[in-house]
C-alpha positions in Angstrom: 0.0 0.0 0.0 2.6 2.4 1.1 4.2 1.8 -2.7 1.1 2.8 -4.4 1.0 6.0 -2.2 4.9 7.2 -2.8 4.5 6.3 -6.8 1.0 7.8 -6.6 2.4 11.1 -5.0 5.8 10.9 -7.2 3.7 10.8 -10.9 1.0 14.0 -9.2 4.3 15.7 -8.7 5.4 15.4 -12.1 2.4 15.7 -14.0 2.6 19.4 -13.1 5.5 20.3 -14.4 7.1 20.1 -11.6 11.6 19.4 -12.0 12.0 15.6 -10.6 14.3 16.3 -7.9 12.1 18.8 -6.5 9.1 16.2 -6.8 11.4 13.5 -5.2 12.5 15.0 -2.0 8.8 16.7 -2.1 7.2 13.5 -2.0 9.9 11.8 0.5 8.7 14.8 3.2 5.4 14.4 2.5 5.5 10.6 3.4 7.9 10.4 5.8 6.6 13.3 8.1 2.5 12.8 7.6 2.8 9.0 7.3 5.9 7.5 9.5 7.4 8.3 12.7 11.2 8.7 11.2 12.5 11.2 13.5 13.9 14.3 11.5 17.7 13.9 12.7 17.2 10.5 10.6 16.7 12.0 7.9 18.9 14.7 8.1 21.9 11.9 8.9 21.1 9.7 6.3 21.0 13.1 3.8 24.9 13.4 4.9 25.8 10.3 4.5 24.1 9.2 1.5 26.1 12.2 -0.6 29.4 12.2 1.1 30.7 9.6 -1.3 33.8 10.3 -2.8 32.6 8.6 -6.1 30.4 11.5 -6.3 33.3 13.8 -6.6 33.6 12.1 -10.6 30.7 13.8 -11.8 31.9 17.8 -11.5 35.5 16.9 -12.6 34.5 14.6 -15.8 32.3 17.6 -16.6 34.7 20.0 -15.9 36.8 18.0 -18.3 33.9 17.8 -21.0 33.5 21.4 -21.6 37.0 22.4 -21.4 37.4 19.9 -24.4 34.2 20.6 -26.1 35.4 24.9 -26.2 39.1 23.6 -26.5 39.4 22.5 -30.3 39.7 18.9 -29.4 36.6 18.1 -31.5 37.5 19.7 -34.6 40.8 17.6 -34.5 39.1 14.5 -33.8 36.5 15.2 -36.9 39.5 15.7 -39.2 41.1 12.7 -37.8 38.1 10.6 -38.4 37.5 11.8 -41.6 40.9 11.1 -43.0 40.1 7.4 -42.0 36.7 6.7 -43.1 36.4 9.6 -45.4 36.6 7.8 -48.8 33.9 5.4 -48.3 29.7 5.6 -48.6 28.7 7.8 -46.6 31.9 9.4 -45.2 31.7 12.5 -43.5 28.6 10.4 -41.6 30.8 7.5 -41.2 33.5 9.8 -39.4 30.7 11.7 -37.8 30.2 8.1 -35.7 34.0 7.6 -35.3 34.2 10.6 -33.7 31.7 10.5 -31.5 33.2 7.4 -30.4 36.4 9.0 -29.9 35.2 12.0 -28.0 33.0 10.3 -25.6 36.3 8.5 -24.8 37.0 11.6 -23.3 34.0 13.7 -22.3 31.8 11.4 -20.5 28.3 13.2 -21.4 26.4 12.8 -24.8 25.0 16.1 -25.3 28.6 17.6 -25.2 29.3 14.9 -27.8 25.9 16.2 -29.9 27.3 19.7 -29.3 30.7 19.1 -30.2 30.7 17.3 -33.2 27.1 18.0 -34.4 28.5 21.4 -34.6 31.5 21.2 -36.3 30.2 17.9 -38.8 26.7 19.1 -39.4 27.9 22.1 -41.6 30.5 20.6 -43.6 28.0 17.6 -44.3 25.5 20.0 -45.5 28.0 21.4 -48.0 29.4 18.0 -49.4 25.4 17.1 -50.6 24.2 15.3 -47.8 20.6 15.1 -46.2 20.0 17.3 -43.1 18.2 14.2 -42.2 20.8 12.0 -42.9 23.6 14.4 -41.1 21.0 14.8 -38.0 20.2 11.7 -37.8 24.0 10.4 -37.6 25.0 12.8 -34.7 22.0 12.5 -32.9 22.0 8.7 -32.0 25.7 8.1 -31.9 26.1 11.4 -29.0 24.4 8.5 -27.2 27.9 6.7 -27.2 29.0 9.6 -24.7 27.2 7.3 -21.5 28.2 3.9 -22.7 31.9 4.6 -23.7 33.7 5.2 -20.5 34.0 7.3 -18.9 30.7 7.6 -18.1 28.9 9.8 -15.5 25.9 8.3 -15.9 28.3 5.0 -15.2 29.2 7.0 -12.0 25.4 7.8 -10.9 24.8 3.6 -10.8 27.5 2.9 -9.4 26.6 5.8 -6.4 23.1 4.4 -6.3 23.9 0.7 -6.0 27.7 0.6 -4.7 29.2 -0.9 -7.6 32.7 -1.0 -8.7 33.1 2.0 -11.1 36.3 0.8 -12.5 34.5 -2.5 -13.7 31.6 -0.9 -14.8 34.0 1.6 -17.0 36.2 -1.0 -18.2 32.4 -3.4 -18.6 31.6 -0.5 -21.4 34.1 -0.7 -23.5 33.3 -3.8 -25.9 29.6 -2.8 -25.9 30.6 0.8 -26.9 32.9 -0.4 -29.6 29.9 -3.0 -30.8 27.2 -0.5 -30.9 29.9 1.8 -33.0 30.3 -0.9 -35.6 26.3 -1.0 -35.6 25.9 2.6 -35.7 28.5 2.8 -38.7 27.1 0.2 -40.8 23.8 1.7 -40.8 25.3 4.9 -41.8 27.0 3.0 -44.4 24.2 0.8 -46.0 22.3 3.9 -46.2 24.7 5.9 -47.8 25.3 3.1 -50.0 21.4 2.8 -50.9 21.1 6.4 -51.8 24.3 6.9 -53.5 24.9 9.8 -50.7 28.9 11.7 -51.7 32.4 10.2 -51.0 35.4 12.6 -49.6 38.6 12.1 -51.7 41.0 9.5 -50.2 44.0 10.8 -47.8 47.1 9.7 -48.4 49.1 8.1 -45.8 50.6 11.8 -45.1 47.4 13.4 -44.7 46.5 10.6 -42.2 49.4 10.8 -40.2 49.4 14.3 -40.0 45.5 14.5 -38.7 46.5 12.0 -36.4 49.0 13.8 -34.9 47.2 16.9 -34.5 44.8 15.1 -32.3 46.8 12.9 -30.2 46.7 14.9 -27.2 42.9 14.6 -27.1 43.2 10.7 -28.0 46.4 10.8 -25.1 43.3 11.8 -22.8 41.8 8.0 -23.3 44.7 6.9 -22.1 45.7 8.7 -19.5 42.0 8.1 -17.7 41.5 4.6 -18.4 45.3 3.3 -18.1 45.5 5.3 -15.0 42.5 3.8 -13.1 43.1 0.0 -14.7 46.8 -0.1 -13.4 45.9 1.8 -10.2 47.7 4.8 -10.3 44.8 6.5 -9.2 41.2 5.7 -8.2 38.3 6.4 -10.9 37.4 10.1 -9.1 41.3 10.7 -9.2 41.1 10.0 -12.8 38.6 12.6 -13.1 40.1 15.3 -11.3 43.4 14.3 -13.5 41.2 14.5 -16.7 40.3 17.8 -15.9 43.8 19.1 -15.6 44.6 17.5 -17.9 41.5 19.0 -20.7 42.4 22.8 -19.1 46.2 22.3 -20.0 45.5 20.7 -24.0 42.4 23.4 -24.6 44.6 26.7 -23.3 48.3 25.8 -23.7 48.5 23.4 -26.3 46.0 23.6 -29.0 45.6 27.5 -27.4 41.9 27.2 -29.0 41.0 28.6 -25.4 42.2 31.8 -23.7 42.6 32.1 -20.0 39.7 34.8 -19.9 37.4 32.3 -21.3 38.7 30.0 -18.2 35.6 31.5 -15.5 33.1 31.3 -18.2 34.0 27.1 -18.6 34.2 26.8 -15.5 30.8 28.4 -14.3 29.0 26.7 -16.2 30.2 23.9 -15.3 29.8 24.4 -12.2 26.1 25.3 -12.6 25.9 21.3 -14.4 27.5 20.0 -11.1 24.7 21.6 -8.7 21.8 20.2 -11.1 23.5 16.9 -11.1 24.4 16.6 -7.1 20.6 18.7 -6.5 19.0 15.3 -8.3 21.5 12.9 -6.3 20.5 14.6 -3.0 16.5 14.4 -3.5 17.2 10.8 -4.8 19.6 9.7 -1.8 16.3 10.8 0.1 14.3 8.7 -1.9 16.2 5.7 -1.8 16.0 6.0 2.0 12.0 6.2 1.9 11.8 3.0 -0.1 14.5 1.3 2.2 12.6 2.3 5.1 9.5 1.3 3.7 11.0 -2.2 2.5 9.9 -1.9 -1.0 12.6 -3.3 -2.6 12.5 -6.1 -0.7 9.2 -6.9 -0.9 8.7 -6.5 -4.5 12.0 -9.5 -5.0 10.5 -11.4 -2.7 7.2 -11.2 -4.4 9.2 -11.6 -7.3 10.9 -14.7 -6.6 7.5 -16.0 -5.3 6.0 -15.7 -8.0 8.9 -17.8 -9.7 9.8 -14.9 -12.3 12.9 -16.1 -14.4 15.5 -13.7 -15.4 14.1 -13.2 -19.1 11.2 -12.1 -18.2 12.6 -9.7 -15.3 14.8 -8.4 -17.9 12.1 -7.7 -20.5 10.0 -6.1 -17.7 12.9 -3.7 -17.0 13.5 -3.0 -20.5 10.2 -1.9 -21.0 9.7 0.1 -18.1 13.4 1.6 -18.6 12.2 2.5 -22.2 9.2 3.8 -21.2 11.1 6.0 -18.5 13.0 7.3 -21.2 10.2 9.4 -22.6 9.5 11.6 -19.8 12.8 11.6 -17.6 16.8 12.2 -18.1 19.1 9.4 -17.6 20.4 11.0 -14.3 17.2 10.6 -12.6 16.2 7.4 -13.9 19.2 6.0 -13.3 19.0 7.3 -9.3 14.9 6.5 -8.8 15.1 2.8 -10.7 18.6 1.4 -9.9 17.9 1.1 -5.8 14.4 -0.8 -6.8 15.3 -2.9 -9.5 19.0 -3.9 -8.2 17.5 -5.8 -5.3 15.5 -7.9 -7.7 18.1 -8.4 -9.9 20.6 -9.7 -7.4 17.7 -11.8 -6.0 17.9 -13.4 -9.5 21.7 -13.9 -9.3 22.1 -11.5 -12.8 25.8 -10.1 -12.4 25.4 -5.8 -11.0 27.8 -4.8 -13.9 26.0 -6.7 -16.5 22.9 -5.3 -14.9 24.1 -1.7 -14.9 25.3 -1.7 -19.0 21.9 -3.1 -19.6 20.1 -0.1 -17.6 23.0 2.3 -19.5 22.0 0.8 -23.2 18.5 1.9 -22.0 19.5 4.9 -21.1 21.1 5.4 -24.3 17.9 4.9 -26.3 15.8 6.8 -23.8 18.2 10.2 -25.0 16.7 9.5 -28.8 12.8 9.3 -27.6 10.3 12.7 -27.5 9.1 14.4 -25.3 12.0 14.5 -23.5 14.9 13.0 -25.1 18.1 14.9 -24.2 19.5 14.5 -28.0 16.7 15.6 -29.6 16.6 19.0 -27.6 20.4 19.5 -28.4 20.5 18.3 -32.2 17.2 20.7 -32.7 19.5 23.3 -31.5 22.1 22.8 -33.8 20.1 21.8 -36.8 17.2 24.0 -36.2 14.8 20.6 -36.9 11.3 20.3 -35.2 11.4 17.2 -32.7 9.0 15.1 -34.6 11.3 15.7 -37.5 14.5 14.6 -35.6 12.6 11.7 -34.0 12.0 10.3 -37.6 15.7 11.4 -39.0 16.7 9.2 -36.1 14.3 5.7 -36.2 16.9 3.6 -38.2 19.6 4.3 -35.4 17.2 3.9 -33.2 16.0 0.6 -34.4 19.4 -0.6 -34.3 20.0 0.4 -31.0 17.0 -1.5 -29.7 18.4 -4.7 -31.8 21.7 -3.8 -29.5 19.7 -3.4 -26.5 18.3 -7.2 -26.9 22.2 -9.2 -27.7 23.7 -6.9 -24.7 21.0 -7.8 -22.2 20.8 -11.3 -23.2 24.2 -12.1 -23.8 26.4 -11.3 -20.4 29.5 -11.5 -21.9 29.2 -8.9 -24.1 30.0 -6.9 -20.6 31.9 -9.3 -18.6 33.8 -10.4 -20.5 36.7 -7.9 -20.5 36.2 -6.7 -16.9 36.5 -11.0 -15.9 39.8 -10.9 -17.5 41.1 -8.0 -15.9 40.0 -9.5 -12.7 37.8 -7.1 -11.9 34.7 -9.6 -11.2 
């Protein structure tokens, strides 16, 4: 009863236009102090100690990091690095368009500020070569969504806070997925290209190659200094954050000098203004966590669960669908926070492995950034393109399509995601 009231109370919230982490802590007060006796120190302590993580300290830093590469020339070099590979064939400047949003949310960590970054810079030149706005849009809207499944990965970081998994195996769990949902991504790009006879770039010569290659390597060095750092324990995964940070400010000012000092407060204001949103949500969803704790919901509901002998393909396709559904009216930060603390009980219950679990609820996600009203891509490629919604949503359904296809081998086939992390010794 007490589960119908909270989601009851949670949906009233929202239905008014109310911001979700206002409507989550909202709806934890209203319960907790009309329909419990949870003295308020409680709730105060368990508000401390439920953000004083220091895995939460990833978030600001990686995007810190992301706009200090997105304003710092690092995506223009990575464009012209892609193109020079993939250039020549169907399809090219959309083929590269994919390879480089591969490559940047190696670095970034966020898929609008991969939408933003290389939308920008691709979107134009594709236009001008004789492509399809559709076409171009379509490209750079569905593969941003790489920026949450290639680590690193913030939204990575917010499971991991919710559910107190190991955030270097669920960044190192990402990486064949990312690279296999890539290849996807790219050979729908190139099929269509090929079907419609859209324009090839001119081959570069091995020269030309070399050259764009290293113009971008300190972007690409980036990948490496993050992951390689963490995976031979130089420093923790928050360390690597803060190191990616220093790291972004010293390429975008002093190397590639695309960035000035005086644009320095500007970066780093509105970054921090991201940070607050993020940490606001976190702190209303901590709260929330606590209510349904408290209340023993997830427990009840994998107990009920298991009682009612529920295999694991059926759980899964009942979190895929609700995950999906999700996806249409919230960002991945808040589903991420409200979902993982009911369905991770359940899932353990089940014996499905937490990183597996948590690349399945990232792939989702992923998707849920391409679906209207409220999918995060869309808002950013309208933007930049200056496309309706409904037009975007249909420039991006055979992406889409595919990424549901993905959705179906990664949640069904575990070692897709453990199989990397298992060797590394990391499960």
């Amino acid at each position: 009863m007490s589960a119908l009231i909270i989601f009851t109370l949670l949906m009233v919230l929202m239905l008014t236009g109310m911001p979700i982490s206002i409507a989550l802590g909202l709806t934890v007060m209203t319960f907790l102090f009309t329909m419990t006796s949870v003295p308020v120190e409680s709730v105060a302590l368990k508000l401390f100690t439920g953000i004083e993580k220091f895995e939460i300290m990833a978030i600001p830093f990686f995007i810190l990091a992301g706009n200090f590469l997105t304003h710092g020339g690092v995506a223009k070099r990575m464009v012209n690095f892609a193109t020079s590979m993939v250039g020549h064939w169907y399809g090219g400047l959309g083929l590269a368009g994919v390879m480089a949003c591969a490559l940047f949310a190696a670095v970034s960590g966020s898929s609008p500020a991969t939408v933003v970054a290389i939308g920008s810079i691709l979107l134009p030149a594709m236009l001008k070569a004789g492509f399809p706005k559709q076409f171009g849009a379509g490209i750079i809207t569905s593969s941003g969504a790489l920026g949450i499944l290639i680590p690193p990965s913030i939204v990575m970081v917010m499971y991991a806070v919710a559910t107190n998994a190991s955030i270097g195996a669920l960044f190192m769990a990402g990486i064949i997925p990312g690279l296999i949902l890539t290849f996807f991504l790219g050979a729908v790009t190139w099929y269509r290209a090929y079907k419609f006879n859209y324009p090839r770039q001119p081959r570069a010569s091995l020269k030309m190659r070399v050259r764009a290659f290293l113009d971008s390597v300190w972007g690409l060095l980036l990948i490496v200094v993050v992951m390689g750092g963490i995976y031979t324990g130089i420093f923790t995964p928050t360390e690597a954050a803060a190191m990616s940070a220093v790291y972004a400010f010293v390429i975008a000012v002093f190397v590639y000098k695309d960035m000035s000092l005086k644009d320095v407060p500007r970066v780093l204001l509105n970054s921090a203004s991201m940070s607050a949103m993020l940490l606001y949500i976190i702190t209303n969803a901590v709260l929330f966590s606590f209510l349904l704790t408290n209340e023993n919901i997830p427990q009840s509901l994998a107990s009920w669960m298991t009682g009612m002998g529920m295999g694991v393909i059926v759980f899964l396709i009942a979190v895929n669908i609700i995950l999906l559904i999700a996806g249409n009216f919230m960002e991945p930060s808040s589903i991420m926070l409200i979902f993982a603390p009911i369905f991770f009980p359940m899932a353990m219950a089940l014996g499905i492995n937490p990183i597996h679990f948590g690349i399945i609820m990232v792939v989702n996600m992923e998707i849920g950034m391409l679906t209207p009203p409220v999918g995060l891509n869309l808002y950013v490629a309208s933007g930049i393109t200056k496309m309706g919604l409904s037009e975007l949503t249909v420039a991006v359904l055979p992406w889409l399509f595919t990424m549901l296809a993905f959705l179906m081998l990664v949640t069904y086939v575990p070692a897709i995601s453990l199989w990397l992390p298992g060797v590394m010794g990391m499960l």
